[in-house]
VEXKEPA-663659 format. One line per 2 residues: number of its first residue (from 0); their letters; for each residue x, y, z of N, C-alpha, C. Coordinates in steps of 0.02 Angstrom, whole numbers, plus 50000, padded with zeros to 5 digits. Example, Ala and Ser with C-alpha at 12.3 -4.5 7.8 and 13.67 -1.06 7.14 Angstrom:
2
0> as> 50660 49716 50390 50615 49775 50390 50660 49835 50390; 50642 49888 50354 50684 49947 50357 50645 50002 50394 $
% end
This chain:
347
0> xx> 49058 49101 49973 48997 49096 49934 48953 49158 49944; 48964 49180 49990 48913 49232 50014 48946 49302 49976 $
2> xx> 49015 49285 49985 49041 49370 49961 49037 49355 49882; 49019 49317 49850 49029 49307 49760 48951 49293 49743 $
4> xx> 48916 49275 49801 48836 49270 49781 48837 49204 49748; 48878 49163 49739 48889 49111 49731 48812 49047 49751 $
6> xx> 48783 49028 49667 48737 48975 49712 48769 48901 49730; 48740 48871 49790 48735 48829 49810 48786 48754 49763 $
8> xx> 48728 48744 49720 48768 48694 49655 48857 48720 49636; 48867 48786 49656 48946 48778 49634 48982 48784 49698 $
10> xx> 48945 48749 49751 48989 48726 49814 49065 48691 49818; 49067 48660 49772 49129 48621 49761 49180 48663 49727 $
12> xx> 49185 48698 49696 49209 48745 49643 49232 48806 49711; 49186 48813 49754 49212 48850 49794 49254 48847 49856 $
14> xx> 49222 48767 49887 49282 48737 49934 49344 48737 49902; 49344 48721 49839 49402 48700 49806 49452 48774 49814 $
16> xx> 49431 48829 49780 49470 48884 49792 49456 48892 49881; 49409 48885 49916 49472 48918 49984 49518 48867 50002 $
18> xx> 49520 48805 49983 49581 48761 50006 49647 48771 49950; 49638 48801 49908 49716 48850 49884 49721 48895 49933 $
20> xx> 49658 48951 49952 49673 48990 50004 49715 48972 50070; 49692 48913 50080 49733 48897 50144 49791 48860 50126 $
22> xx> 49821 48843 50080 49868 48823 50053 49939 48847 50028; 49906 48917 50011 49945 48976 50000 49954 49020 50053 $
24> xx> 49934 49018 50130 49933 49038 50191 49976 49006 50210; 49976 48929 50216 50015 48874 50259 50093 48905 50206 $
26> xx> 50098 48897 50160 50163 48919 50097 50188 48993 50140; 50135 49039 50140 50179 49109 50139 50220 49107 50220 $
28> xx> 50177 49077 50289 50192 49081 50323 50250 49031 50348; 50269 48988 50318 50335 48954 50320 50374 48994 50279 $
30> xx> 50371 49004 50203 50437 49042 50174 50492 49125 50225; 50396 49150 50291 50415 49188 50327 50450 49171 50391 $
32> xx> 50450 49112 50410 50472 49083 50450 50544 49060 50441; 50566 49022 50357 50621 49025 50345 50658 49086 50322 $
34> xx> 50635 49132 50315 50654 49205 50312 50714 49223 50376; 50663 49205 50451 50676 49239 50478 50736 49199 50516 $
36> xx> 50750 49147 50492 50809 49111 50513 50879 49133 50470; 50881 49166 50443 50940 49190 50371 50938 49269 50392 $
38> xx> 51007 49282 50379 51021 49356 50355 51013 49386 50303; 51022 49440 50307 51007 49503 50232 51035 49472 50156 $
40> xx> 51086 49417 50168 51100 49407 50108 51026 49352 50059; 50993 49319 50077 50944 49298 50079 50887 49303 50089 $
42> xx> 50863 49349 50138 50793 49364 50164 50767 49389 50128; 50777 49442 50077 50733 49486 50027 50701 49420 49999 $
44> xx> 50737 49361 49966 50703 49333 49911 50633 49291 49955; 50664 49264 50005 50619 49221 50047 50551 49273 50061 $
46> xx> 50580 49306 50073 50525 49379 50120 50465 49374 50053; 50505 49413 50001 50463 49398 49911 50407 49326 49907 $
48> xx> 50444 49275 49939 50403 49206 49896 50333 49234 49966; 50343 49233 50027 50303 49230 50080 50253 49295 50050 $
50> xx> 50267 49331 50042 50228 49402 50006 50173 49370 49932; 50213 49341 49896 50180 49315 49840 50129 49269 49850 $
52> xx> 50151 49216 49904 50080 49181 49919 50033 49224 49963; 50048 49258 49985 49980 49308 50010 49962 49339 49957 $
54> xx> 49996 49353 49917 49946 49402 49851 49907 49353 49815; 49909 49284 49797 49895 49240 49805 49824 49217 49832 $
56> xx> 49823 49236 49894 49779 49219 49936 49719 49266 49901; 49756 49325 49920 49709 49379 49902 49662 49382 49847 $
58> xx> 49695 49360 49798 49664 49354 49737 49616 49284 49715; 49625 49239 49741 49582 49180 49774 49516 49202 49808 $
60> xx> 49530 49253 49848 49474 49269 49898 49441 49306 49855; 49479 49335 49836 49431 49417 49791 49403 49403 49722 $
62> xx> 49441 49358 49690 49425 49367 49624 49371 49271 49601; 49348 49302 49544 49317 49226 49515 49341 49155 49524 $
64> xx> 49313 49103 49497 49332 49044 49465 49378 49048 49407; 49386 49111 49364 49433 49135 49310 49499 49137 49354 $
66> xx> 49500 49169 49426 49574 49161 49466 49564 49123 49506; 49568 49062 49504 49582 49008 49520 49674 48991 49509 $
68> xx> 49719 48952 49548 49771 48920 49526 49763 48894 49463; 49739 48835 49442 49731 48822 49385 49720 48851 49333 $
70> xx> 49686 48904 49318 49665 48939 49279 49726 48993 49265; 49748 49006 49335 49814 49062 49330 49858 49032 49311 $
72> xx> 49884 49000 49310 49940 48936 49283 49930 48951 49193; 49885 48951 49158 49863 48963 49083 49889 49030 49058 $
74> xx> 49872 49056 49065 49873 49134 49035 49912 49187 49092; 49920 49163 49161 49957 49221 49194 50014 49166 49246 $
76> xx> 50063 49109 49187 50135 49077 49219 50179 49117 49247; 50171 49188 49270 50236 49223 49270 50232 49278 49334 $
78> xx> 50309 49286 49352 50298 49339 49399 50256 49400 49389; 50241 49424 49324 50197 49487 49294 50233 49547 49305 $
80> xx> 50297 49520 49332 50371 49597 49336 50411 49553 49322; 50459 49600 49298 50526 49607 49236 50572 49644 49297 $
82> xx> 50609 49608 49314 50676 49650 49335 50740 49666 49263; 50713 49740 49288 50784 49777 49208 50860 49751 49258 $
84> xx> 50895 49728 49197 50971 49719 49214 51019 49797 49258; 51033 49785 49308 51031 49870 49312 51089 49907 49302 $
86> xx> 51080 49960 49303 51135 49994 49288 51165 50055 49320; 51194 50012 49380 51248 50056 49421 51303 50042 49435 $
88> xx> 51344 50119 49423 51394 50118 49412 51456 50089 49459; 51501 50077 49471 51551 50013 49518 51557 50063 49564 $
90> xx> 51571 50141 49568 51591 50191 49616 51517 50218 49649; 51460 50205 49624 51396 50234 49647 51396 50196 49724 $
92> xx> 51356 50237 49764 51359 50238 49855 51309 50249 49866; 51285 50326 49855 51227 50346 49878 51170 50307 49838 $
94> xx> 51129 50312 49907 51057 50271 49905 51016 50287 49848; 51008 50357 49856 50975 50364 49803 50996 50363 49739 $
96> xx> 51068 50342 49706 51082 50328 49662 51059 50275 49649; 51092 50214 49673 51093 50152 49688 51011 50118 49670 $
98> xx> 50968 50162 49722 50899 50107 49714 50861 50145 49673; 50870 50195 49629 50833 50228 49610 50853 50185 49510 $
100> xx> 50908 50162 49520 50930 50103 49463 50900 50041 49461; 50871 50030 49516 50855 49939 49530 50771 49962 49520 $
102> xx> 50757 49937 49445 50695 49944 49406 50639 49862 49416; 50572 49862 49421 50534 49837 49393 50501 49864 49367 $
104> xx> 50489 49831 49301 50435 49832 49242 50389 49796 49243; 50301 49802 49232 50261 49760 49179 50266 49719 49141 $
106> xx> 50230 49642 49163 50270 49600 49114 50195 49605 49055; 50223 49601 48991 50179 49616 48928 50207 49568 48884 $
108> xx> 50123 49524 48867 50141 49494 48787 50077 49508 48755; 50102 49510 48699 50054 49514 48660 50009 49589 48660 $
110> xx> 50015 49618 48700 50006 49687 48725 49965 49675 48754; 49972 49619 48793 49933 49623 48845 49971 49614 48925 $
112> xx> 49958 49646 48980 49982 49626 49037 49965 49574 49071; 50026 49523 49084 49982 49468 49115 50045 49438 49182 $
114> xx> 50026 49368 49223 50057 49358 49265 50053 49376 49354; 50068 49322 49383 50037 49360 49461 50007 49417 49458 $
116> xx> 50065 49469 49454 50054 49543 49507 49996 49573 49465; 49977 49568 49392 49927 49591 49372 49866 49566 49388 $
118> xx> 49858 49512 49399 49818 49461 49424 49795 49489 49519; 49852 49520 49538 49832 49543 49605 49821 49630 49607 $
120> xx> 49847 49667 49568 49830 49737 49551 49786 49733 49504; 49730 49684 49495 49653 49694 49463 49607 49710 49516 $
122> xx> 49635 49667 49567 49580 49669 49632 49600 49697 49689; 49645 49726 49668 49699 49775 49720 49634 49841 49734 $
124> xx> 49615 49869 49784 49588 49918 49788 49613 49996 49838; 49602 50060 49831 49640 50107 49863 49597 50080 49966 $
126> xx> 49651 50095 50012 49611 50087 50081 49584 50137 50079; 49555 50119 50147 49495 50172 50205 49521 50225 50237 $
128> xx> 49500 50304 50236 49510 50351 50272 49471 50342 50334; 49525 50335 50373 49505 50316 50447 49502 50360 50500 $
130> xx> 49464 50375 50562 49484 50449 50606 49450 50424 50665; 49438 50461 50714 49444 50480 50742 49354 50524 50755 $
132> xx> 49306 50493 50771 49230 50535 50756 49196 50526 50843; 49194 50590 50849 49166 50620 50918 49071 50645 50912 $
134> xx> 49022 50606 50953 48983 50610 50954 48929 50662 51022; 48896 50687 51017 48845 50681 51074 48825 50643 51124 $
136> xx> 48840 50638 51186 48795 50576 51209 48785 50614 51289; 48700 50619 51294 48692 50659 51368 48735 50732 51356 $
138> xx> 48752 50724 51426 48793 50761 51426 48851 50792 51424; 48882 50724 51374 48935 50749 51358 48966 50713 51281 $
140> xx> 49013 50703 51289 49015 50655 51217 49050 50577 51207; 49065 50532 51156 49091 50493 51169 49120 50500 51099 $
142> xx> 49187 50449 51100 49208 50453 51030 49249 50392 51018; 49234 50371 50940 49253 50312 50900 49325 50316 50905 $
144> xx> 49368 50289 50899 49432 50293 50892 49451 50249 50804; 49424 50236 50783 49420 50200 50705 49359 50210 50673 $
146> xx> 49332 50255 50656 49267 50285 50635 49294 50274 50530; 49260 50216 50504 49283 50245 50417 49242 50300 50385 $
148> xx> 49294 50374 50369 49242 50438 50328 49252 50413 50259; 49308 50390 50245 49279 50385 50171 49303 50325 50136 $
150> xx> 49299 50291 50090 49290 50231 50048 49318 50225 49976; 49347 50195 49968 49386 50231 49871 49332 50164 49851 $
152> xx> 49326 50191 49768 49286 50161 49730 49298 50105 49717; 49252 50043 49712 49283 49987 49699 49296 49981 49610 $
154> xx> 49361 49991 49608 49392 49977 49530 49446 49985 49542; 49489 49981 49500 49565 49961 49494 49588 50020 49512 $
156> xx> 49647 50049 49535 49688 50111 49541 49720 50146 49460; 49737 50097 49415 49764 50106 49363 49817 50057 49360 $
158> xx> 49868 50067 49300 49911 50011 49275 49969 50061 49311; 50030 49997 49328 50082 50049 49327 50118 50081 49275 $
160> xx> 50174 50116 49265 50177 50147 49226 50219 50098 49186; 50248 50098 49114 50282 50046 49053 50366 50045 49069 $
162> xx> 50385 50112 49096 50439 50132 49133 50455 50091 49174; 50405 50058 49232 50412 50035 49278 50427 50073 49365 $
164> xx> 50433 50031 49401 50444 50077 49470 50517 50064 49498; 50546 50098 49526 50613 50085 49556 50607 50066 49612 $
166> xx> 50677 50043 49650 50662 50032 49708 50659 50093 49762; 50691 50153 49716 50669 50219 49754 50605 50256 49780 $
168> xx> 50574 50217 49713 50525 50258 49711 50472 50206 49793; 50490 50147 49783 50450 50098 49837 50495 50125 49919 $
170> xx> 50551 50127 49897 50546 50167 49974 50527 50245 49986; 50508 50289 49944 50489 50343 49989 50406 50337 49942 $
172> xx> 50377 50315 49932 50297 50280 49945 50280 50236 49985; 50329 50220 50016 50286 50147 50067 50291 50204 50130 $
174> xx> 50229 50194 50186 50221 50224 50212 50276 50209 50301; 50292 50118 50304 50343 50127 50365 50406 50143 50351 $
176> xx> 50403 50170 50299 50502 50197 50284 50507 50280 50297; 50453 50302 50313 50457 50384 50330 50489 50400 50384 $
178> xx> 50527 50389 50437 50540 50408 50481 50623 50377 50453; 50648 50341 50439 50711 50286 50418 50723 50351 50366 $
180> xx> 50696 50353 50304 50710 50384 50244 50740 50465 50284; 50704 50500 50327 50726 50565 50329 50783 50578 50402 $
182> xx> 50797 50535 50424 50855 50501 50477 50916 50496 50402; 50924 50463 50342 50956 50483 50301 50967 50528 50222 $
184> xx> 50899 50588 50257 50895 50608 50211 50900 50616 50163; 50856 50562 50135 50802 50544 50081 50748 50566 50078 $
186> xx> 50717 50612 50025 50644 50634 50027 50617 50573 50031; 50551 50560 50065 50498 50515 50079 50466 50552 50046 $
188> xx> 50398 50516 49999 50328 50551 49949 50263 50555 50012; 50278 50525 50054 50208 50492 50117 50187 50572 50146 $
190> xx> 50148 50576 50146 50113 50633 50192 50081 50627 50260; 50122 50661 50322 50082 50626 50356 50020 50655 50383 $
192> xx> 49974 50638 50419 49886 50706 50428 49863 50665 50484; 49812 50667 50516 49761 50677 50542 49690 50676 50535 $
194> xx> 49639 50634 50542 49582 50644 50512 49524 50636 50572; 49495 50695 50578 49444 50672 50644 49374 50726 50632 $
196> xx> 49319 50687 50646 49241 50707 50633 49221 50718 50700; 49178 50762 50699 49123 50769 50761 49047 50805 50736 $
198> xx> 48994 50747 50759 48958 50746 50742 48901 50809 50786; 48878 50837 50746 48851 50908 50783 48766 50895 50805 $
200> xx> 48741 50945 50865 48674 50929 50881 48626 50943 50822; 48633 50948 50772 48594 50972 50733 48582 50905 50654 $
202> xx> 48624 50853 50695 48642 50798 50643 48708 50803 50592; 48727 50895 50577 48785 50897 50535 48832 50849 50562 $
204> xx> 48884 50864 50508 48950 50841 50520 49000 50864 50515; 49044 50872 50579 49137 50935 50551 49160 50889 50530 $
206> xx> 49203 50874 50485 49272 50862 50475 49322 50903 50455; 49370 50859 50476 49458 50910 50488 49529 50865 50477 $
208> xx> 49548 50898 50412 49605 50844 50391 49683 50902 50425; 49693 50892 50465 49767 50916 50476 49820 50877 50470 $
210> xx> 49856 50925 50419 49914 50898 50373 49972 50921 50395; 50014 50872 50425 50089 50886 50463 50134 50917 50409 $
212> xx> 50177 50938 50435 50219 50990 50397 50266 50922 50341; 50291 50941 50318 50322 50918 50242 50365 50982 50190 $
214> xx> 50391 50925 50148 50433 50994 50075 50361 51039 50045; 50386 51077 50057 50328 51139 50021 50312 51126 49950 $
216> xx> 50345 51079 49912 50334 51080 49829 50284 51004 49833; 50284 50956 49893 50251 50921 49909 50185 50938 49946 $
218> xx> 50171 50970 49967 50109 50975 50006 50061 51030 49944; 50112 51066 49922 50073 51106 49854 50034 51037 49793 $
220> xx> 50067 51003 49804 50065 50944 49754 50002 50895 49794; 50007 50881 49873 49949 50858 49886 49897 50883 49899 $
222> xx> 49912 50952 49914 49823 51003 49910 49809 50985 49841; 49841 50973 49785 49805 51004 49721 49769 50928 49695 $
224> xx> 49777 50850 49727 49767 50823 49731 49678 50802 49762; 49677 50864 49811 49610 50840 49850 49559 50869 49805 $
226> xx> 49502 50851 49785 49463 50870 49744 49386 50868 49794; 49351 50952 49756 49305 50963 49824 49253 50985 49755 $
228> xx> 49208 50981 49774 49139 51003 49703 49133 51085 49719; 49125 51104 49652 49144 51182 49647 49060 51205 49710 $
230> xx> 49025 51168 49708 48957 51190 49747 48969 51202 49812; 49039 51166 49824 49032 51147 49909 49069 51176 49923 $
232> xx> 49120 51242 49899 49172 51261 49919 49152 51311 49968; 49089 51352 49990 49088 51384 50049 49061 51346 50110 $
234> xx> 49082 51297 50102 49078 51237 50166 49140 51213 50191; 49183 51247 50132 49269 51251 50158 49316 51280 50165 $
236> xx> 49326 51275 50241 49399 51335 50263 49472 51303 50271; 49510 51335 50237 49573 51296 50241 49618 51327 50268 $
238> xx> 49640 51317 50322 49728 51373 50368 49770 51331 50334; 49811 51396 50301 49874 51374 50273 49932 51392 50341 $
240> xx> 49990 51331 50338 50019 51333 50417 50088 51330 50356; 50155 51329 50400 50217 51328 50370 50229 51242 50332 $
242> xx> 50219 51235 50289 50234 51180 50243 50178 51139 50274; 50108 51178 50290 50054 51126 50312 50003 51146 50294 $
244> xx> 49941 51124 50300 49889 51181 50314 49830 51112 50351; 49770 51144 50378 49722 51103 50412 49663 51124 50387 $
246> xx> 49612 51078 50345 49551 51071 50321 49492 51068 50349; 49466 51110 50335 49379 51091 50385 49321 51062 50329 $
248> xx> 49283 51037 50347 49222 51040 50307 49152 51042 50345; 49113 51060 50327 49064 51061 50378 48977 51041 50324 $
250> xx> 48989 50968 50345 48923 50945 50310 48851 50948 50341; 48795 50961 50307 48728 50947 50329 48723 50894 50340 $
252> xx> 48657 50849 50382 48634 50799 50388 48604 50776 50322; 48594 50835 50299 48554 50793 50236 48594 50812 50172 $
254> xx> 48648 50858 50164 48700 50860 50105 48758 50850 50127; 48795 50804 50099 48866 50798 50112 48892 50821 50052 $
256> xx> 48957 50860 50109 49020 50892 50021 49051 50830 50010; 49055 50842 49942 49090 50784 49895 49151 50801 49883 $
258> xx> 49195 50760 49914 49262 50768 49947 49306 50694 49903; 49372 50707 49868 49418 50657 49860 49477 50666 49877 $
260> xx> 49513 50604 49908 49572 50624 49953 49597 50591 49913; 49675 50585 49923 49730 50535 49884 49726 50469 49910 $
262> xx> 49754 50419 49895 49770 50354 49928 49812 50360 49993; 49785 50324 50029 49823 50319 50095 49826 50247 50139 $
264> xx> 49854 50244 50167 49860 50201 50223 49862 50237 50281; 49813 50191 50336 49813 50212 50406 49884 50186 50437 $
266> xx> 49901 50220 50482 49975 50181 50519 49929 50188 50580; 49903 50208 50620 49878 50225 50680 49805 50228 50688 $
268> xx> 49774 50235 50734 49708 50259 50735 49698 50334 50740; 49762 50366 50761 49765 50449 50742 49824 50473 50696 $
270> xx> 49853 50421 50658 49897 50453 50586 49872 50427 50529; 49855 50441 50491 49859 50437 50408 49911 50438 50374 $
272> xx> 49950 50393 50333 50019 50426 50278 49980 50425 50211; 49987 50482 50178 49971 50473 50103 50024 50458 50085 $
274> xx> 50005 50416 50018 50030 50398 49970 50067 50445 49906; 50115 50434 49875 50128 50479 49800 50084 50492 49779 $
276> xx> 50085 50554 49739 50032 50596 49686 50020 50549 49650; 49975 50521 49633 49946 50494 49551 49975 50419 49564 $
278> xx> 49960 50383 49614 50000 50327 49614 49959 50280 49602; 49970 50218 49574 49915 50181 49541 49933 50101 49589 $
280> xx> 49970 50118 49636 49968 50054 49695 49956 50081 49755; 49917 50047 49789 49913 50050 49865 49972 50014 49928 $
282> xx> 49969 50024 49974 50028 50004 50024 50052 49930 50012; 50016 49902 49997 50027 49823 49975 50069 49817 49925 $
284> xx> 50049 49856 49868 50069 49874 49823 50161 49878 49811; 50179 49938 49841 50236 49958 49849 50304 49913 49893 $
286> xx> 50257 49883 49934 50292 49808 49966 50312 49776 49910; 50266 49728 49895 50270 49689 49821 50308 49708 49793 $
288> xx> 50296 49766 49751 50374 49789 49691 50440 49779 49716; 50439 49815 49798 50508 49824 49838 50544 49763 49843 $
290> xx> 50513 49702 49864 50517 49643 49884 50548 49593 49827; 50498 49608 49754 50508 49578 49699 50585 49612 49689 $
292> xx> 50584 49677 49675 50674 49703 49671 50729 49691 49702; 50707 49677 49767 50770 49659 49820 50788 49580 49816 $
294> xx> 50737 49536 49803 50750 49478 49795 50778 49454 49729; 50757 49505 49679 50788 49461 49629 50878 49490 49626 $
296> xx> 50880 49558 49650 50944 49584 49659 50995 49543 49683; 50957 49498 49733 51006 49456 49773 51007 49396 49732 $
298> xx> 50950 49362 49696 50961 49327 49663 51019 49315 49622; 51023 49349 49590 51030 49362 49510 51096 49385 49501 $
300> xx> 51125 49444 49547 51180 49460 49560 51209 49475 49618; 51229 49411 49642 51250 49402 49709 51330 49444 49721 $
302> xx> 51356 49432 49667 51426 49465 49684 51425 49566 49698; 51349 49573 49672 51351 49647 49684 51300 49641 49776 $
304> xx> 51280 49611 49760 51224 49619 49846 51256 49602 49876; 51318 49549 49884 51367 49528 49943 51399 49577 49972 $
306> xx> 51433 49611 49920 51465 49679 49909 51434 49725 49979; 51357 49735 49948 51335 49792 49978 51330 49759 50049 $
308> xx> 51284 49701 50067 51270 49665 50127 51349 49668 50177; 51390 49642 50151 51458 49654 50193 51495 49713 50230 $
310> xx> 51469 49755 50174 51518 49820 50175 51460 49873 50221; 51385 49850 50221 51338 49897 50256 51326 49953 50219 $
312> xx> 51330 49945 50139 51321 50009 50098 51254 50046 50138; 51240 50090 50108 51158 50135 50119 51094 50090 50084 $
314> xx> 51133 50059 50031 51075 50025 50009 51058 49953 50051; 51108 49909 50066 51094 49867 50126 51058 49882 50183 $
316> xx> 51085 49954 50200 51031 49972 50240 50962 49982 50253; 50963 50026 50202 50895 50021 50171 50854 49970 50180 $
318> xx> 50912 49925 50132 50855 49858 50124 50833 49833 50212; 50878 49828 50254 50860 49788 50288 50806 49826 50335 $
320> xx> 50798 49882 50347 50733 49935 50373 50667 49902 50331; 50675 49895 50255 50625 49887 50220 50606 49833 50250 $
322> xx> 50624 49779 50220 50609 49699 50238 50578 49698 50306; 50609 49736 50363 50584 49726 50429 50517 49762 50416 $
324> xx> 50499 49799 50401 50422 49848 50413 50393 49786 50362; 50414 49772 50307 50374 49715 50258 50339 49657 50292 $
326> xx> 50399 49630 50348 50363 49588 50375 50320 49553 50406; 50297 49622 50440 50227 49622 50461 50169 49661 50437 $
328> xx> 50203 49713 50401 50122 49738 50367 50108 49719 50310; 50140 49667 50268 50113 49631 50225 50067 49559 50253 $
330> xx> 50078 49550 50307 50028 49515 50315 49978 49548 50381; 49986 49601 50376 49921 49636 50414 49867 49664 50382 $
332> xx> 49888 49666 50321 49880 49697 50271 49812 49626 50229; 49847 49605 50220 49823 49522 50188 49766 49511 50254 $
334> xx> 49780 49508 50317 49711 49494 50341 49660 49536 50333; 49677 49610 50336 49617 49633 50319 49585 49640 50263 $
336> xx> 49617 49616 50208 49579 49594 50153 49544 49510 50147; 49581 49471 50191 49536 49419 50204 49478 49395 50248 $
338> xx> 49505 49464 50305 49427 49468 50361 49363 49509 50340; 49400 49556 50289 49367 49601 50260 49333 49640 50322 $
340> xx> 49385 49646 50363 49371 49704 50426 49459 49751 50418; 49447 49823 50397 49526 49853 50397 49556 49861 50484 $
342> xx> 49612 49828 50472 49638 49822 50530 49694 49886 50549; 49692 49915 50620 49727 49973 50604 49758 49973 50705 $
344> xx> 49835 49984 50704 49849 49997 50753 49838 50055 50801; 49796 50045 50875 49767 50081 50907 49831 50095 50953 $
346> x> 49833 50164 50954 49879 50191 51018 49849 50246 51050 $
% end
């Protein structure tokens, strides 16, 4: 009631939606529980239903009396993705053949998008740039270890694209497959950086984005991404390093440079992974699609996923790295949109 401003008289209207909330909690965390009793030939889909009632949740918490269950049941009955029939070939192996075939689409009627996942990428929002902010104190200093510098706007990211996303594209955008993906070299899109402030005697503020090394046609692609106001550019020095470079900014107390970064997810309290150029889902995001693809894969055509699951193709593999990182940061993920505190692993 408090986060919707909600008066008093629609008390009932509001118990009512958080007891779907907790309903769809008690759901996701059994379907994860029966997940984790089954092997790879099964777990994607289970993993999917446990994922869906947290998006679920989410959208309960976040959104109106218009997203309500009941109301969603009317106008959005449907998964809101289209798995394309796919099309790979009987001799295809490599991974990136393979998942870069296994498509979801936008589900559309009427030209309009409707169904769960749209219903949860309305209120889907980009996360928090998180760091690392060192202060003054006496004589010497102290420092935050989860300090938030910056905040994405509250509005939608955008639609995905009519094309749809692959399952390629969800493993080298999700940010725990970066280390897995280049062990079988697979480009990963994730960037990884650094973000840390120190606050100066004078009230300014440094900040410093250092950006770990990466493909050079990628890091060209995420500098051109950061957007800085043409006013503020002698407030910024940038060292270009071998497929890196490290950002300074140096704000007044009383003017801050107006600074936009890409979408990211924190993995750490001292790593950042960005996200793909121009990507219109956040880390949640890219779960979801992955999850929705792998489960219906197994669904739908079991005689090809047995195949792979038995034999340990690259794409079994894959999958089963995915599903494991899914399992817990989709619902780490989900609390901090339900505590509405971002939760971030301290090391």
């Amino acid at each position: 009631m408090l986060l919707h401003a909600v008066p008093s008289k629609h008390r009932p209207n509001v118990l009512k939606q958080a007891s779907q909330i907790r309903q769809c909690l008690i759901q996701a965390r059994e379907y994860k529980e029966a997940a984790a009793a089954t092997s790879l030939a099964t777990k994607p889909l289970l993993l999917y239903y446990s994922l869906m009632s947290l998006a679920l949740a989410q959208i309960l918490f976040k959104g109106g009396g218009n997203d309500s269950l009941d109301a969603a049941r009317g106008e959005h009955s449907h998964h809101g993705l289209v798995f394309r029939t796919p099309q790979v070939p009987k001799d295809a192996y490599q991974l990136a053949t393979t998942a870069s075939r296994l498509i979801a689409e936008p589900m559309t009627t009427g030209g309009k998008r409707r169904g769960t996942f749209e219903l949860w990428h309305r209120t889907a929002r980009e996360d928090p740039v998180v760091g690392l902010l060192t202060r003054p104190s006496g004589d010497g200093t102290t420092t935050a270890p989860a300090h938030v510098f910056f905040v994405g706007r509250d509005e939608r990211m955008g639609e995905i694209p009519e094309q749809g996303i692959s399952l390629l594209d969800c493993f080298a955008g999700t940010p725990g497959m970066l280390e897995w993906l280049a062990g079988q070299d697979v480009n990963s899109d994730v960037v990884r950086a650094m973000f840390n402030g120190r606050v100066l005697q004078d009230g300014g503020l440094e900040q410093q984005l250092v950006v770990h090394p990466h493909r050079a046609d990628r890091i060209q692609q995420f500098s051109d991404d950061i957007k800085i106001r043409a006013s503020d550019v002698d407030r910024v020095n940038i060292t270009e390093l071998a497929s890196a470079f490290v950002l300074r900014v140096q704000d007044k107390s009383d003017d801050r440079v107006h600074m936009s970064l890409p979408p990211c997810a924190m993995w750490t309290t001292d790593e950042i992974r960005f996200l793909p150029s121009k990507t219109s889902i956040n880390e949640f995001g890219y779960i979801y699609i992955g999850l929705y693809i792998l489960g219906n894969y197994a669904r739908y055509f079991p005689d090809r996923w047995m195949v792979d699951v038995e034999s340990g193709s690259p794409l079994a593999m894959a999958a089963e790295e995915f599903v494991a990182m899914a399992e817990w940061r989709m619902a780490l993920l989900t609390l901090s949109d339900l505590s509405q505190n971002y939760l971030v692993r301290q090391i």
